[in-house]
C-alpha positions as CSV (number, residue, x, y, z in Angstrom):
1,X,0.0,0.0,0.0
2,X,1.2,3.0,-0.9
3,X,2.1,5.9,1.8
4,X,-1.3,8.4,0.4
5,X,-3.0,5.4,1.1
6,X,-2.5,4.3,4.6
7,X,-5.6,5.9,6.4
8,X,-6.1,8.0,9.6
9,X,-7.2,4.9,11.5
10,X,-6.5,1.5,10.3
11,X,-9.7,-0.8,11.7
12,X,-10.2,-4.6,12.5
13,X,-13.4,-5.9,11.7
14,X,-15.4,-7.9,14.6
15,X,-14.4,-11.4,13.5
16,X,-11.0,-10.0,13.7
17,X,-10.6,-9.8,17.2
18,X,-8.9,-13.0,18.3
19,X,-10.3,-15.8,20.0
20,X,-7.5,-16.5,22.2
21,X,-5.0,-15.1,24.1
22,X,-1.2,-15.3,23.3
23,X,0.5,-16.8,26.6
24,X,4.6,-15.6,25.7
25,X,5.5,-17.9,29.0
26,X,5.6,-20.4,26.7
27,X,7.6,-19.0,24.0
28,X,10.9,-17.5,26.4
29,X,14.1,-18.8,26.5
30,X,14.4,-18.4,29.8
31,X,11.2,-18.6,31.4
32,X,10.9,-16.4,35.0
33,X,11.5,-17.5,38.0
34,X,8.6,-19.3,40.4
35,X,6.4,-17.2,42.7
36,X,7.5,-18.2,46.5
37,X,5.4,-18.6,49.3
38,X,6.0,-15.5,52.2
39,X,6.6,-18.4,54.6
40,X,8.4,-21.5,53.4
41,X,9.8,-19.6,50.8
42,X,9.1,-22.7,48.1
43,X,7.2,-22.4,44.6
44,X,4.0,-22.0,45.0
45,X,1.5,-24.5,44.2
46,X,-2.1,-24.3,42.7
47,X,-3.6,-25.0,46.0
48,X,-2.0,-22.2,47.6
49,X,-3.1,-19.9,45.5
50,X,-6.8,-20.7,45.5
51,X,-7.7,-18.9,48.4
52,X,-6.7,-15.8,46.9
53,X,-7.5,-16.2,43.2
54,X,-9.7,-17.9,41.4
55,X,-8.9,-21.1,40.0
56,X,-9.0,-20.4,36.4
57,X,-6.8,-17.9,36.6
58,X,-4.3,-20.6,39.1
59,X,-4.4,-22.2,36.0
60,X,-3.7,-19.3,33.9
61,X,-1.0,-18.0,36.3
62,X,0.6,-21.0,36.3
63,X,0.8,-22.4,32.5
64,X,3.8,-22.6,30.9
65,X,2.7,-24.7,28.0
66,X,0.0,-23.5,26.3
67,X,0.9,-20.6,23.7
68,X,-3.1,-19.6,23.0
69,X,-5.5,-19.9,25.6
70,X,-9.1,-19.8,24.2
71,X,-11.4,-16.6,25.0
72,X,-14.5,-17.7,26.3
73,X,-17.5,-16.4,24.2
74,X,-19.3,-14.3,26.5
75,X,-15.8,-12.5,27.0
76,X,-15.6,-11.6,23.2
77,X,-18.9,-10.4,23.0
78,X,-18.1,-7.8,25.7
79,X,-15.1,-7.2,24.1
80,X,-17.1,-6.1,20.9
81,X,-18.7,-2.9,22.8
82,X,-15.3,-1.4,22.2
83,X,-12.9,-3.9,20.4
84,X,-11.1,-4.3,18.2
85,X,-9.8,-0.8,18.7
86,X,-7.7,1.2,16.1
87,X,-4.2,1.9,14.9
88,X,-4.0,5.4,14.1
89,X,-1.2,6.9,12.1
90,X,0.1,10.3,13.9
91,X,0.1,12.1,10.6
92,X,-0.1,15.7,12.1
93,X,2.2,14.7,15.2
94,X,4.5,13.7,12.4
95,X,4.3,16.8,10.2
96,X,5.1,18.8,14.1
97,X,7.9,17.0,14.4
98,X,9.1,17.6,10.5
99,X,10.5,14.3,10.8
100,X,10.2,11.4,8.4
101,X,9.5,8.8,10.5
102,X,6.6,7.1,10.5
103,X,4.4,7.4,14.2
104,X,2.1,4.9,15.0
105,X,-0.4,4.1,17.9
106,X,-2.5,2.0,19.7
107,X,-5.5,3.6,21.1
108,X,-7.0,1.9,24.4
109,X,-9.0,4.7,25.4
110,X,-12.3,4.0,23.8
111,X,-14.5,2.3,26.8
112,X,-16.0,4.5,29.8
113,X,-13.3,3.3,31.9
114,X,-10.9,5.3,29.5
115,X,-8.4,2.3,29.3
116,X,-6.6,-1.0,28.5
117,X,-7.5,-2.3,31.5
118,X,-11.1,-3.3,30.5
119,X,-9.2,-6.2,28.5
120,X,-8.5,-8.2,31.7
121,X,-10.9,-6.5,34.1
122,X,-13.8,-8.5,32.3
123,X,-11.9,-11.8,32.0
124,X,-11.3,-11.8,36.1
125,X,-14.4,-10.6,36.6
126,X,-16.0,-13.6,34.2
127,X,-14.3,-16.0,36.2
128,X,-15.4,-14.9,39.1
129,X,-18.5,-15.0,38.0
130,X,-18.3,-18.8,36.7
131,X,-16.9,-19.6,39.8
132,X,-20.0,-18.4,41.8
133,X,-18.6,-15.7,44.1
134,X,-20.3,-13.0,45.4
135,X,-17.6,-10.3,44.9
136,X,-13.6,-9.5,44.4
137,X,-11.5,-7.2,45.9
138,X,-8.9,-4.6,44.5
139,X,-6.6,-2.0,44.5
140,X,-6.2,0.6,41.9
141,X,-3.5,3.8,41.7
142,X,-4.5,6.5,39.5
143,X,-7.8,4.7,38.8
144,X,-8.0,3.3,35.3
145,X,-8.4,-0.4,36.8
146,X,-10.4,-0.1,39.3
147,X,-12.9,1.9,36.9
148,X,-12.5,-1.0,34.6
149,X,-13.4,-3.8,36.9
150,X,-16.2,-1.6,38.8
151,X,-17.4,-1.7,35.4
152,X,-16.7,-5.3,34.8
153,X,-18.7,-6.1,38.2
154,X,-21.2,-3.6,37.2
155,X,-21.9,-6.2,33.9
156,X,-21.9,-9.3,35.8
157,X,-23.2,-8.3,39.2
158,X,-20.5,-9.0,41.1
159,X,-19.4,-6.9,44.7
160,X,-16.6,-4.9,44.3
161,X,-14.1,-3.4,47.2
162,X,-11.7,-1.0,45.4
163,X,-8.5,0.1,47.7
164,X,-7.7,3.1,46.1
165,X,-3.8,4.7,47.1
166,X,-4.6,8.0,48.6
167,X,-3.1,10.6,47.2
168,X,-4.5,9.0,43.7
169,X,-8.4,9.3,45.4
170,X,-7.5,13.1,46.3
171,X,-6.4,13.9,43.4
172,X,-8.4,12.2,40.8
173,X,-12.0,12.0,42.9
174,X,-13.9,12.1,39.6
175,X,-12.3,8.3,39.1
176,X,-13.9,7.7,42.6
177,X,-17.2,8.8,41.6
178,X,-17.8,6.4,38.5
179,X,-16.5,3.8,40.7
180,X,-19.1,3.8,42.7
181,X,-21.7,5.0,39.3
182,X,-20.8,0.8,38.7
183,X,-21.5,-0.2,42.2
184,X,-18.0,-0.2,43.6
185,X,-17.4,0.7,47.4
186,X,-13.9,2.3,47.0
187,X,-11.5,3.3,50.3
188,X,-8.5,5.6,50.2
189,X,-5.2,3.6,50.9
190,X,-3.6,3.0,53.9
191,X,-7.3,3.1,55.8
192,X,-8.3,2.3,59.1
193,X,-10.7,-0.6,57.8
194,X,-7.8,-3.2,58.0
195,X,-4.7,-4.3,60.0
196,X,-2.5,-3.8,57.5
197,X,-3.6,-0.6,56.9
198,X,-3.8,0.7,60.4
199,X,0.1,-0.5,61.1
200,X,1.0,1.6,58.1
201,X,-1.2,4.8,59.4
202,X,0.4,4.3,62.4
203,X,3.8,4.4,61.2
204,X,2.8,7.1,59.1
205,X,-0.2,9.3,60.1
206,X,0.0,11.5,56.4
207,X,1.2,9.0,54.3
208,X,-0.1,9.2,50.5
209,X,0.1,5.6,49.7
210,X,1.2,3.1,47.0
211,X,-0.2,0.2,45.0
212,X,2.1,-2.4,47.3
213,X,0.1,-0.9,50.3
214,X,-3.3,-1.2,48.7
215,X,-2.4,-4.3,47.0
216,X,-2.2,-5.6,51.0
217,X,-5.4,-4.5,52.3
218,X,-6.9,-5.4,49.2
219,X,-5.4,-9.3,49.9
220,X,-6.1,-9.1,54.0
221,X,-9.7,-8.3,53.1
222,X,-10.2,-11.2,50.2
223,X,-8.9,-13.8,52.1
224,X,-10.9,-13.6,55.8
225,X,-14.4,-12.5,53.2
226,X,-16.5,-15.7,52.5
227,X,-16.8,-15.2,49.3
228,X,-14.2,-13.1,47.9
229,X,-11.7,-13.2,46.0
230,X,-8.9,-10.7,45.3
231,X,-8.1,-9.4,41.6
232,X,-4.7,-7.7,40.2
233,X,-4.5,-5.2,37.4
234,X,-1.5,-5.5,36.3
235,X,2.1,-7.8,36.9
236,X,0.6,-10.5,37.1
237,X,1.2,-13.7,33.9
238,X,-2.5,-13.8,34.0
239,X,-2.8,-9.9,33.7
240,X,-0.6,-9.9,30.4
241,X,-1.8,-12.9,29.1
242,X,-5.5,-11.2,28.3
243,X,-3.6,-7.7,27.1
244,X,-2.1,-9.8,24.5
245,X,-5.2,-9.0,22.4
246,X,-3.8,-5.4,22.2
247,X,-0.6,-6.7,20.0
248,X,-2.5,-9.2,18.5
249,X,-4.6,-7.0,17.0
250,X,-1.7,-4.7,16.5
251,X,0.3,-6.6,14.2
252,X,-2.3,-8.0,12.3
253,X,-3.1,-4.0,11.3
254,X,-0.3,-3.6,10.2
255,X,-0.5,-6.6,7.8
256,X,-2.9,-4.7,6.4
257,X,-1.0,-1.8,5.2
258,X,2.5,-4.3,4.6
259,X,3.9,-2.3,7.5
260,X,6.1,-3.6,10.5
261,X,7.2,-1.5,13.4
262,X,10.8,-0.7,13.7
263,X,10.4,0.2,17.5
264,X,8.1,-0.8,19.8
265,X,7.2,1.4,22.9
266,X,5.4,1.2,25.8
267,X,5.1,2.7,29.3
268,X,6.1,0.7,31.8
269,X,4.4,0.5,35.9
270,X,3.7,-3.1,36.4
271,X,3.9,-4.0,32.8
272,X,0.5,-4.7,31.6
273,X,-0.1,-2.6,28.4
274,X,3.5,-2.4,27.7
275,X,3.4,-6.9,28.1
276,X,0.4,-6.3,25.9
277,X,1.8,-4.7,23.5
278,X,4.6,-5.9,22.5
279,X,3.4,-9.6,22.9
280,X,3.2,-10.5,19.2
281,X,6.1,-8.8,18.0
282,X,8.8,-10.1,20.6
283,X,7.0,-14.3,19.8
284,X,9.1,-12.9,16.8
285,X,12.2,-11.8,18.5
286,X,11.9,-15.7,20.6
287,X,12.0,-17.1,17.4
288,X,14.7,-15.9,15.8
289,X,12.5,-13.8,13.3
290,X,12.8,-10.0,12.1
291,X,11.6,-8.2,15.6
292,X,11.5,-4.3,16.9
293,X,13.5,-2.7,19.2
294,X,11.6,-2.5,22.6
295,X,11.7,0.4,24.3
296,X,10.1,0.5,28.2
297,X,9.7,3.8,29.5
298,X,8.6,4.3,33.0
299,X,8.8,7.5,35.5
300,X,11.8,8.2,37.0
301,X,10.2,9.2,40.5
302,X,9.8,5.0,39.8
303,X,12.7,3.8,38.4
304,X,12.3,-0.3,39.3
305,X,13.8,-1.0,35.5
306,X,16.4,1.3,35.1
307,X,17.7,1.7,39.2
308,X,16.2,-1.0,40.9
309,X,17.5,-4.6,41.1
310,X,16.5,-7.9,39.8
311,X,15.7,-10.0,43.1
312,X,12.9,-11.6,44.7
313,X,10.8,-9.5,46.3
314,X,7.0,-9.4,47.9
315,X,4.8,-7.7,45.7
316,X,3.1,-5.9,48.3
317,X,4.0,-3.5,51.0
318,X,2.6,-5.5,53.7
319,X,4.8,-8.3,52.9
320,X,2.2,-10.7,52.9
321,X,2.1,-11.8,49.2
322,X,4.1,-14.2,47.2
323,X,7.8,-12.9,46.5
324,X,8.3,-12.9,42.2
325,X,11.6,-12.3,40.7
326,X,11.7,-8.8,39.2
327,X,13.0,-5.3,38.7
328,X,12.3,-3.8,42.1
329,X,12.8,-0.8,44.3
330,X,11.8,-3.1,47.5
331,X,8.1,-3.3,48.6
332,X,8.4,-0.7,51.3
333,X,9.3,1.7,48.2
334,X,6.4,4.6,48.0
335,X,7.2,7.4,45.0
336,X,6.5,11.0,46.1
337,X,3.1,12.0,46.5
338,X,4.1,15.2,44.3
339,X,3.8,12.1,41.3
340,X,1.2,12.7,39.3
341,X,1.8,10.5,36.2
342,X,0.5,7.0,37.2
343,X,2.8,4.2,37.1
344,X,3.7,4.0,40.8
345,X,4.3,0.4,41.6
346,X,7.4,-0.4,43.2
347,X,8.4,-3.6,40.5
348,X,8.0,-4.8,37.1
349,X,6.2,-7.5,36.1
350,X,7.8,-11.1,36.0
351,X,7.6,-11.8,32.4
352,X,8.9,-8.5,31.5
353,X,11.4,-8.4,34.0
354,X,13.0,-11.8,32.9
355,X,12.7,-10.4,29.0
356,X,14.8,-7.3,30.0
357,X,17.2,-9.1,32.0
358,X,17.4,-11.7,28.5
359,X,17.9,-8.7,26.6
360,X,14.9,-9.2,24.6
361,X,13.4,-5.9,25.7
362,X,16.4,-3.6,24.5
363,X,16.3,-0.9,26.7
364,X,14.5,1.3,29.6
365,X,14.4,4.4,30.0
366,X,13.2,6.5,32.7
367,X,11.3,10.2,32.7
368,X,10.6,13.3,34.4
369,X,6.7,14.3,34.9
370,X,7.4,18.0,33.7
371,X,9.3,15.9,30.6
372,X,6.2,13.9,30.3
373,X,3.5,16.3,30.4
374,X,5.6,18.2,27.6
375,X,5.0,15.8,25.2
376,X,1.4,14.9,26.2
377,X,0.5,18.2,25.9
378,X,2.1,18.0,22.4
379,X,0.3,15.3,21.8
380,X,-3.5,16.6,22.3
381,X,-2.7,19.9,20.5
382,X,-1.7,18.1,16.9
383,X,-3.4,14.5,17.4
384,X,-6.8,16.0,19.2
385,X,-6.6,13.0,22.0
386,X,-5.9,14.1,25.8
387,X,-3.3,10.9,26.9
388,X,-3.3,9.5,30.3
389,X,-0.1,10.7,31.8
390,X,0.9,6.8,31.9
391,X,0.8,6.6,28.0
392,X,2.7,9.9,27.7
393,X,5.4,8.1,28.8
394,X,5.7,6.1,25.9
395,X,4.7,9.1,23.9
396,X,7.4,11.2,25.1
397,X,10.2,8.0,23.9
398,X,8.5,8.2,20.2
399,X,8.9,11.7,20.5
400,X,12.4,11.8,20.9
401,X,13.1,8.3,18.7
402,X,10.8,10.9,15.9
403,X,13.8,13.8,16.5
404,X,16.3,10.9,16.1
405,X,15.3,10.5,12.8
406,X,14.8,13.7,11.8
407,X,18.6,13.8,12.4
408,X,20.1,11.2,10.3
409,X,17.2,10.9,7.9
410,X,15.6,7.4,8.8
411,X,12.0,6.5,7.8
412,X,11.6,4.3,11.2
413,X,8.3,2.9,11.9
414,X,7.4,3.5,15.5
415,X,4.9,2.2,17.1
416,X,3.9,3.2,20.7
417,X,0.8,2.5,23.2
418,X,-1.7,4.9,24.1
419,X,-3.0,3.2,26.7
420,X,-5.7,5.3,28.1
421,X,-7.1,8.7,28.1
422,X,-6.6,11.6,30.8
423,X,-9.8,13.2,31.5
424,X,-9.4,12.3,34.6
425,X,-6.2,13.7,35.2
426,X,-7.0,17.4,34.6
427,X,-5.6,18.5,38.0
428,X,-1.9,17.2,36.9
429,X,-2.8,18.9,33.9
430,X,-3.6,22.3,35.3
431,X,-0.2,21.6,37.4
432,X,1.8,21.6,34.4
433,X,0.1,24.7,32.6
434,X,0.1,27.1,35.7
435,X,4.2,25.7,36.4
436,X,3.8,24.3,39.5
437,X,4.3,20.5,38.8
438,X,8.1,19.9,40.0
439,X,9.9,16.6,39.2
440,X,11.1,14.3,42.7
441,X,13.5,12.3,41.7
442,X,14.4,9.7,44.7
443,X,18.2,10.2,45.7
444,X,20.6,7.0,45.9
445,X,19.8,6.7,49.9
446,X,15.9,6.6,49.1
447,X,16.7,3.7,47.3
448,X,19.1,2.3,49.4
449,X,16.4,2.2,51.9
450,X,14.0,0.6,49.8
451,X,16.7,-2.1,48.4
452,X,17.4,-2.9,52.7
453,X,13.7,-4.3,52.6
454,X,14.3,-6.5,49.9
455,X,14.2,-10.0,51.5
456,X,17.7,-12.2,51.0
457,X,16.4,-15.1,49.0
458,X,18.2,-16.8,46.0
459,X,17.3,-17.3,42.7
């Protein structure tokens, strides 16, 4: 196809979307390292896990084997409300630029809950649902997953406990209120409604929270609730297995228009949209095939890729969750509250930590907000779409990969995620434009105090 053909918005039709997931587990070289139990500190078994998931998703967590797991029915025809959802060439962020590369993206941002994480918040909730419990638990940071699986719950009637970090809630309260339009009974993180919680107010009366706190009252709660289960947004294998439908859906648009990205970049918190997607193209890199350079970009008030060590760790601040092997600042790790860009979780997911350490993801980057809200606010004015300071991220990496090219000539294809819209995010916006949003980077001794947590287990 020739370039004055390749429209705006390349589109999928219906029977497009894929009818199963793409499990890369079973593709790696090197796949990652068990999950431990917090007491004996042995792989963790499908038994173990039950009380806290449900058991499809044991399964899902745990396979190793299958490279497609099929998507139930009733979870593609709720995928059709806003799937599949479109590749969009930047034409007039390219013609801004003056650069001749060409700028692609995925857009995730068409569903009320203004994000990817619709893809997985209906498959947990579904299972849930099969399963025959009355509700889940959660926690969510700036608010894109709990939206997602309030609305998920909403659909299948399902109870819904959203542990929302706190400085998130106070900043982003319209989130909060279609939480609870779905049904959703959300509480700002650390609260006074568990133990965990209450031993982290008490060590720290004004403290703003993280997702590893609200990830362990979110856990306390599931397990001692007949009936209850507890649900994860991102990091998780199970997480990035049902995002796979975002590079699934990606690369077969680019067949389309006989394109094939020459980068690949995503922002990068816990590794769900980035794991998403990128999922198609690296089963090329694993088998030896033409692949893009991957490119994870996360904030560097966060830096667990590009500061923090590969270790086993507990995925929670309480310290009562399994320990996974990943890029980590250590659980007790809890960015400034002056972060207003999402992506605030202390480690990286698994998968995509075992990739980078492979070498299969190429490199990671790490951002300041001010940096970040630059190029989203770039963005909106020549693309007409408000990003979610998480996608910016990635946006602000093609940016600069654009300039590259500019500079020596290249026609790169670039491909990056737009994972969600920020229309909820207007007071980080308003930050930016009246020049008081400041960047906090943590100094060496932060981290140093973070990495002292960090349990001494091999592996």
């Amino acid at each position: 196809m020739s370039e004055n053909q390749i429209p705006y918005k390349i589109y999928l039709t219906e029977d497009e979307i894929p009818r199963s997931w793409y499990n890369i587990r079973a593709d790696m070289k090197t796949d990652h390292r068990p999950i431990l139990h917090p007491g004996t500190l042995q792989p963790m078994t499908a038994e173990e896990l039950a009380p806290v998931f449900c058991d499809e998703l044991v399964k899902q967590e745990l396979n190793d084997k299958d490279r497609f797991i099929e998507i139930p029915e009733a979870i593609r025809d709720f995928y059709k409300m806003y799937r599949p959802s479109p590749l969009v060439r930047a034409y007039c962020l390219e013609e801004a630029l003056k650069t001749p590369a060409k700028l692609y993206y995925k857009y995730e941002g068409g569903n009320t809950s203004g994000s990817h994480k619709l893809n997985s918040a209906i498959a947990q909730a579904y299972y849930a649902k099969e399963q025959g419990l009355k509700g889940i638990t959660t926690e969510t940071g700036a608010g894109q997953w709990g939206t997602a699986l309030s609305m998920a719950c909403g659909y299948f009637g399902l109870d819904l406990k959203v542990f929302m970090v706190k400085v998130s809630a106070e900043q982003k309260p319209y989130r909060k209120a279609v939480m609870e339009t779905f049904g959703a009974k959300v509480t700002p993180s650390p609260s006074d409604t568990t133990n965990i919680g209450r031993k982290m107010l008490e060590a720290d009366p004004n403290s703003g929270g993280s997702l590893g706190t609200a990830i362990s009252e979110a856990v306390e709660v599931a397990v001692t609730t007949e009936g209850y289960k507890y649900t994860l947004g991102s990091v998780l294998n199970q997480v990035l297995l049902h995002q796979s439908i975002i590079g699934q859906e990606a690369k077969k648009a680019f067949e389309k228009i006989d394109d094939y990205p020459d980068l690949v970049i995503g922002c990068a918190g816990g590794g769900s949209n980035l794991g998403g997607l990128m999922s198609s193209f690296m089963a090329d890199k694993l088998a030896g095939k033409k692949a893009p350079y991957f490119i994870a970009v996360e904030p560097a008030s966060c830096p667990s890729m590009t500061r923090g060590k590969f270790a086993y760790d507990f995925c929670d601040t309480g310290m009562v969750t399994p320990l996974a092997k990943m890029y980590t600042l250590g659980a007790t790790f809890i960015p400034s509250s002056n972060h207003a860009g999402g992506l605030r979780y202390h480690g990286m997911a698994p998968i995509l930590s075992q990739l980078y350490h492979d070498g299969f993801i190429d490199e990671a980057r790490a951002v300041g907000q001010t940096d970040v809200f630059k190029a989203a606010t770039m963005f909106a004015r020549h693309e007409g779409t408000l990003p979610a300071p998480e996608s910016a991220h990635a946006i602000k990496a093609a940016i600069d990969e654009a300039i590259k090219c500019k500079e020596t000539g290249e026609a790169k294809t670039i491909l990056f995620g737009l994972s969600g819209t920020g229309y909820f995010d207007l007071g980080a916006y308003m930050n930016y434009n009246e020049g008081t949003m400041t960047d906090q980077i943590p100094t060496d001794e932060e981290l140093e105090r973070g990495f002292a947590a960090i349990p001494p287990v091999e592996g």
